[in-house]
N, C-alpha and C positions, 0 to 999 in steps of 0.2 A: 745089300752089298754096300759097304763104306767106301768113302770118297779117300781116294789118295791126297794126304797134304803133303806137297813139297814144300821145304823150308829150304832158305838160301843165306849164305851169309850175310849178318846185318839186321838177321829176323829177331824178333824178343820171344824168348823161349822160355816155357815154365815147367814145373812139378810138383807136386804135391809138398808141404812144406812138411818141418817136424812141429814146430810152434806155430806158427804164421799160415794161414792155409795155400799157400802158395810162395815157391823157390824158383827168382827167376835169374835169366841168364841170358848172353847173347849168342848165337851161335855162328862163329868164325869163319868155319869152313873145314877142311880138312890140313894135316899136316905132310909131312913129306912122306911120310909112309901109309897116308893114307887115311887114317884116324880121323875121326870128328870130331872139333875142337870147339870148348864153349869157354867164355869170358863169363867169369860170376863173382859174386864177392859173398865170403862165408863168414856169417854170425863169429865173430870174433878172434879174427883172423884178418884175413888179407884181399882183396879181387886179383885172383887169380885166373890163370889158363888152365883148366883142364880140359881130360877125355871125356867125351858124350856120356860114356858107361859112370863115369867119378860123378859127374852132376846129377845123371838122372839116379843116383844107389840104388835100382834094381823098382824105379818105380816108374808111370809111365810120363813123357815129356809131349804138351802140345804146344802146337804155334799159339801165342799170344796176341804177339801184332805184327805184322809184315811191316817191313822195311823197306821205305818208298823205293823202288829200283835205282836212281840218280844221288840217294844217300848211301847204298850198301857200301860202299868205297871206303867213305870218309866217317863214318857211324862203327865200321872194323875199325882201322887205322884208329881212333879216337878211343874205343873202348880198349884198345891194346894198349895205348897208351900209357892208362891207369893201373896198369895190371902192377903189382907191389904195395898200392897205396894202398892204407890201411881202413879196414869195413868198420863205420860209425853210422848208430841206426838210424840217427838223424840227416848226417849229410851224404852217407856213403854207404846206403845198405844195396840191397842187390834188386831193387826196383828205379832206384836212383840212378846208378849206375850205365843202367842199359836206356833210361828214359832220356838220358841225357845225352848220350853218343846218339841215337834216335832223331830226337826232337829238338836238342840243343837245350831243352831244362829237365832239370833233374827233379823228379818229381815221384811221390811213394804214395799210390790209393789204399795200400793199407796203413800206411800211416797216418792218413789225413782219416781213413775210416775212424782210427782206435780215438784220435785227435776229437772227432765230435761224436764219437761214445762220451769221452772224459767231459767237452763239457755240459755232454746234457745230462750225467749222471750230477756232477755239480750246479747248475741250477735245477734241479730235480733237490735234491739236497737243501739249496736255499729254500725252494717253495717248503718244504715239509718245516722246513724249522722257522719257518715266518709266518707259518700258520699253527706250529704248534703255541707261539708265541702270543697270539690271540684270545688263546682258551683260557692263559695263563691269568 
């Protein structure tokens, strides 16, 4: 039997990505008709409001990280805020975004992952041609 997760607005909510292995967002609340609304910002485009169904395209969405109860207020309000400003994958992708309304820094684990892929593929690089350099 699986556990019911409830998500509340303010929570950091993901999905499966199309590039990136994970597409996250924050999720709102509901709107006046009732809808469930998520704040996200899309690969080359904009941080936008959409519907639950637009964020997750038919794939499944789980809680990432709960949103302390005493921030859900001010961590909506703030990701609302942004909503038009334009998604840049350095300062405004869709982990930055929600980490920031969150925690107050705006911060991306897979960027920092791909960040020290590159540079260990590049001192990986140095060693090989500093010892090819030897034989020479």
């Amino acid at each position: 039997m699986s556990e019911e997760v409830l998500i509340y607005p303010g929570d950091w909510i993901r999905r499966p990505g199309d590039i990136v292995p994970w597409h996250s967002g924050m999720y709102v609340g509901q709107d006046e008709s009732g809808v469930d609304m998520v704040v996200h910002a899309m690969k080359g485009g904009f941080i936008e409001l959409a519907e639950w169904a637009d964020f997750a395209i038919g794939k499944q969405v789980e809680l990432y990280k709960e949103c302390p109860e005493e921030r859900r207020a001010a961590a909506v309000e703030h990701i609302l805020g942004l909503e038009g400003q334009p998604y840049d994958v350095f300062v405004r992708n869709c982990e930055q975004v929600v980490s920031e309304a969150i925690e107050g820094v705006a911060r991306s684990p897979t960027l920092r992952g791909l960040a020290g892929l590159t540079i260990a593929g590049v001192a990986l690089a140095w060693i090989v041609s500093a010892s090819g350099d030897d034989e020479a």
